[in-house]
C-alpha atoms as one frame of an Amber mdcrd trajectory, in Angstrom:
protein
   1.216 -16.186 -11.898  -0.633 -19.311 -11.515  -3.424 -19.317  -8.815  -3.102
 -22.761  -6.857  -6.227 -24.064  -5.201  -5.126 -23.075  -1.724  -4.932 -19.114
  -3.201  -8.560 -19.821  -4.383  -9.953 -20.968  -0.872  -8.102 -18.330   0.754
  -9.254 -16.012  -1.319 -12.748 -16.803  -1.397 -12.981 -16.729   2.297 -10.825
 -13.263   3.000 -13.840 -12.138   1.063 -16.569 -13.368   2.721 -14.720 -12.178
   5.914 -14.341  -8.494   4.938 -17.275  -7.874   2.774 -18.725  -9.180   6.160
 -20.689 -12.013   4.704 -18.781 -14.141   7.699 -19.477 -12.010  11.180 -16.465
 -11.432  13.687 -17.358 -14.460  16.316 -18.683 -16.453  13.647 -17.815 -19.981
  13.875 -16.736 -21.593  10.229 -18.420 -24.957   9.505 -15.490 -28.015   9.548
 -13.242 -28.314   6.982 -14.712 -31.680   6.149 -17.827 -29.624   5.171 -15.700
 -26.356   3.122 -13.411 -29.044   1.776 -16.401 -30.144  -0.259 -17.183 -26.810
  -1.111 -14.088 -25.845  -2.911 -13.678 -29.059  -4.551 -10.708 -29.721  -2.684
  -9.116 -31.997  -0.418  -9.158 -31.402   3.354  -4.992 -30.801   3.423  -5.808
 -27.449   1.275  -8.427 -26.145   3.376  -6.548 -26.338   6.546  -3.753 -24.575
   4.631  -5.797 -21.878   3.618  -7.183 -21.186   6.840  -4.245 -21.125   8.938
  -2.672 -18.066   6.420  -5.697 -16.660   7.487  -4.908 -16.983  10.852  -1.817
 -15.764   9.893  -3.484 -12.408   8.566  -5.288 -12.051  11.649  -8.712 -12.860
  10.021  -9.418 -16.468  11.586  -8.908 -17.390  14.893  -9.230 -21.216  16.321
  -9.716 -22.530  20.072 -10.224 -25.630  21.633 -13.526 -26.935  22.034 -14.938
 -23.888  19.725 -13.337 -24.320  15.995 -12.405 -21.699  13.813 -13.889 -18.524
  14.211 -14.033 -14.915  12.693 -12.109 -12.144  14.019 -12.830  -8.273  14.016
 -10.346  -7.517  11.222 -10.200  -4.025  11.755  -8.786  -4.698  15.314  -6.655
  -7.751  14.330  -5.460  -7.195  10.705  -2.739  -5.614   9.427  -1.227  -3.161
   6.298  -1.791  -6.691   4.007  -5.107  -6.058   4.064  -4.796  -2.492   2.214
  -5.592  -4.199  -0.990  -8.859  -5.663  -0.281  -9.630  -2.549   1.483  -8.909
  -0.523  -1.888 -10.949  -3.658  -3.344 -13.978  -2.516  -1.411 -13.421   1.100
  -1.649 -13.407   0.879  -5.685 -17.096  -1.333  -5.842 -18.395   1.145  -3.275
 -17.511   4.151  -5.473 -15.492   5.571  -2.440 -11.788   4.970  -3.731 -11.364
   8.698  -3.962 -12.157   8.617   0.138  -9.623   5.682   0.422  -7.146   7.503
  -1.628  -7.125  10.970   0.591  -6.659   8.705   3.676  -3.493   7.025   2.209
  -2.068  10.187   0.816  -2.261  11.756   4.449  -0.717   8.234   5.816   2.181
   9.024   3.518   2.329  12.736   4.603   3.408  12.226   7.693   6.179   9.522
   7.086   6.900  12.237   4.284   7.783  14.156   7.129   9.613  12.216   9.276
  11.709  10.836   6.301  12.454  14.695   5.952  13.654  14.929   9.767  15.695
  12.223   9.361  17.612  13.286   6.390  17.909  16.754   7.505  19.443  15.114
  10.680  21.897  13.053   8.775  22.572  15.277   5.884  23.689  12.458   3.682
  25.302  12.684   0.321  22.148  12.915  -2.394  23.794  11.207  -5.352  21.740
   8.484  -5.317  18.280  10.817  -5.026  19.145  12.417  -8.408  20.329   9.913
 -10.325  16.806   7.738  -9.726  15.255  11.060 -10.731  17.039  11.551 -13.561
  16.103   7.711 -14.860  12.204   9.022 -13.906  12.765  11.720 -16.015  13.406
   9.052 -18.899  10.813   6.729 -18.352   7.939   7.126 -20.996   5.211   8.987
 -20.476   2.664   6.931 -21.868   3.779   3.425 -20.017   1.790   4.548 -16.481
   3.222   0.775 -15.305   6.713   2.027 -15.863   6.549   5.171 -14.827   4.978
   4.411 -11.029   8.249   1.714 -11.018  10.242   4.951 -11.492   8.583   6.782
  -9.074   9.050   3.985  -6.878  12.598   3.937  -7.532  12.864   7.287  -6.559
  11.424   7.314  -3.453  13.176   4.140  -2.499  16.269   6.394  -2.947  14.495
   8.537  -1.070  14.123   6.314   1.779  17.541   5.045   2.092  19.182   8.607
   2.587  17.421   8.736   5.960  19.036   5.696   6.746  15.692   4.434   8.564
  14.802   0.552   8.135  10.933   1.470  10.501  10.215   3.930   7.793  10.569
   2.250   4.951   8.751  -0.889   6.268   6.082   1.795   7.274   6.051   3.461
   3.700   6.164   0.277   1.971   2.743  -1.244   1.474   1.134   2.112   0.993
   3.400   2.887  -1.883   2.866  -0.429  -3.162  -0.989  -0.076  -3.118  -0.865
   3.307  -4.401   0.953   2.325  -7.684  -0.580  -0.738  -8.250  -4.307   0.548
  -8.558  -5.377   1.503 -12.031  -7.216   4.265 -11.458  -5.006   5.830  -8.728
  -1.960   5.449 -11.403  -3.790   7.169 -13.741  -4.219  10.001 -11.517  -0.914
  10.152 -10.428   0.281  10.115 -13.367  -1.937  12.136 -15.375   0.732  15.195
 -16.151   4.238  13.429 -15.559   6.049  16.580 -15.803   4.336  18.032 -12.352
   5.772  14.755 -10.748   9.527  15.563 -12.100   8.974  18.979 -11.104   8.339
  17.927  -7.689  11.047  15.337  -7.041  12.841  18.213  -8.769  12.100  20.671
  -5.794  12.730  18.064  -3.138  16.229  17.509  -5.425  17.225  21.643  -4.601
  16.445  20.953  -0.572  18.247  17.785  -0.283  21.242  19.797  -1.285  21.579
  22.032   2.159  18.499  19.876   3.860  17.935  22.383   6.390  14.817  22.084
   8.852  13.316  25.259   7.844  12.635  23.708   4.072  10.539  20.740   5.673
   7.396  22.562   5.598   7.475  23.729   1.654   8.074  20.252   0.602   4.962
  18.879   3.204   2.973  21.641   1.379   3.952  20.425  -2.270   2.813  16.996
  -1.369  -0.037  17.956   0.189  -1.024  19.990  -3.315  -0.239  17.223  -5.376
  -2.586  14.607  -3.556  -5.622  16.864  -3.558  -5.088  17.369  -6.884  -4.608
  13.533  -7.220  -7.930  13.045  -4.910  -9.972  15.416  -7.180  -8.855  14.011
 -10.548 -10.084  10.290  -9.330 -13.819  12.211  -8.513
């Protein structure tokens, strides 16, 4: 995709703003003055900054400019990526990694209370797993679509819109990192095999079941978390 000179601006300042280089409270010089900077005209500088208002990064008052915010007060799940950005220079994406897989644990859950409320018809469950179950093993792009797909089906059998908004960007980020699909997906079978398991409960859904599948995941992401160390 090609990278206009608004994405570069923006980019290069969402940086500075969460490696810290720009302090929350810190006022940004005028966009006369980052205009020249960037090369750029004055029109794409004031379009970069207010998406980073948008993002909760930037925040700008009369009489004091445009200043930094406290991103981890004011930002949202958008800024998971530059998060996992930091995590991976730091050497700490294995930390990173544990604290998204326990995210997704408990909306694991409640997807599993809602479904064993509704009890709906799993059709749709198995026959994503079953095109999983196709996908080639060696394509680790195609295969974290397929997962994807499956828990999308997944999703939609508890019927809840706030979940899957919730699960959303922290499945996204999980199967777009190279190193976390490559730990994912390091032994493709184990991943049928689980979707497999969660395949025999969603036949009689019962509340009682909940707790095996929780501990399944919970196996599979240490496992996940010790392959990336």
């Amino acid at each position: 995709m090609h990278e206009s000179l608004i994405d570069r601006c923006e980019a290069a300042l969402r940086r500075e703003v969460l490696d810290g280089l720009l302090e929350p409270g810190q006022r940004l010089p005028p966009e006369r003055d980052l205009a020249q900077r960037f090369g750029v005209n004055r029109v794409t500088v004031r379009s970069a900054l207010a998406r980073l208002k948008s993002a909760g990064l930037l925040e700008a008052r009369q009489g004091r400019g445009t200043t930094v915010r406290d991103s981890r007060r004011t930002g949202g799940l958008d800024l998971l990526p530059d998060l996992a950005r930091q995590a991976r220079e730091r050497g700490e994406l294995p930390a990173m990694a544990e604290e998204l897989f326990l995210i997704r644990l408990h909306l694991a859950r409640a997807l599993l209370e809602r479904i064993s409320e509704r009890r709906p018809e799993p059709a749709p469950f198995h026959q994503a797993l079953a095109r999983f179950s196709l996908t080639d093993t060696q394509d680790l792009e195609a295969l974290a679509r397929a997962d994807g797909e499956v828990l999308a089906a997944l999703v939609e059998l508890s019927g809840s819109p706030v979940l899957q908004l919730c699960l959303n960007p922290v499945r996204s980020l999980l199967a777009e990192q190279p190193d976390l699909r490559r730990a994912m997906y390091r032994a493709p079978a184990t991943n049928a095999a689980g979707w497999a398991a969660l395949g025999v409960w969603l036949e009689d859904p019962v509340p009682d079941g909940i707790e095996f599948i929780v501990s399944l995941i919970r196996e599979r992401d240490a496992a996940t978390v010790e392959a990336l160390r």
